[in-house]
N, C-alpha and C positions, 0 to 999 in steps of 0.2 A: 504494500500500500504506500511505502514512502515513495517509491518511483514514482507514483504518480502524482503527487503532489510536487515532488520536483519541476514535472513537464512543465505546471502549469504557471510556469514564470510570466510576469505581466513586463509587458516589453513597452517601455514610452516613448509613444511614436505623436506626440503632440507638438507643436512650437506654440511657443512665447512670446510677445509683442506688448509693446507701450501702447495704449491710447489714450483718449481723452472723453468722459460721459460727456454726451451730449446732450440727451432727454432720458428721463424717468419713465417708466411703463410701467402698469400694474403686474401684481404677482412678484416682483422684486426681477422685473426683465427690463435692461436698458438699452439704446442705441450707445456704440460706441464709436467714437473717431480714431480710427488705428494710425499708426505713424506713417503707412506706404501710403494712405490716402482714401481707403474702403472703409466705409461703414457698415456694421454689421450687428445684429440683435445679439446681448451678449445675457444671461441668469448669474447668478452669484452661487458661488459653493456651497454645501453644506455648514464647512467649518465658520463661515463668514456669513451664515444664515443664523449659527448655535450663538454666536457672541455677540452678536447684534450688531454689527458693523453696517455703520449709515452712510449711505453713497449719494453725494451729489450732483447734480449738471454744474461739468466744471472740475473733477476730482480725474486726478491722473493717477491711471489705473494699468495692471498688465495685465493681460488677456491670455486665457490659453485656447489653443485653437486645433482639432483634428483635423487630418486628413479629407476625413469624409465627406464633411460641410463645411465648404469656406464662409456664407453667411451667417454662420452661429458662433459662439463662444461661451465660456466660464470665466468669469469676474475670478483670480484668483489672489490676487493682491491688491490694495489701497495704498499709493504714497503717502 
């Protein structure tokens, strides 16, 4: 049984980026202004949902972003 948990290594395949909130949306989802110049609907993490961390239009912020969906993102940091 341990081989198999071995397999199941989580590989991180996201990138990171600066932007800048733009606008607030409901459910804690906001438009972000990324650094290359695309905006994108970004939600905030968990960990930054448990501690109450408040995000403004105007709050420079780094973004992580998969592969899969270049229009989306995770709020994962607040400067």
């Amino acid at each position: 049984m341990a081989g198999f948990y071995n397999s199941m290594v989580k590989v991180k395949e996201t990138t990171e980026i600066n932007g800048v909130v733009e606008q607030s949306l409901p459910n804690t989802m906001f438009r972000v202004g990324l650094s290359d110049g695309s905006v994108i609907l970004t939600t905030l993490t968990g960990k930054m949902r448990r501690n109450y961390v408040r995000i403004f239009p105007g709050d420079r912020v780094r973004v992580e972003m998969t592969p899969y969906d270049e229009q989306r993102g995770r709020i994962i940091y607040k400067y």
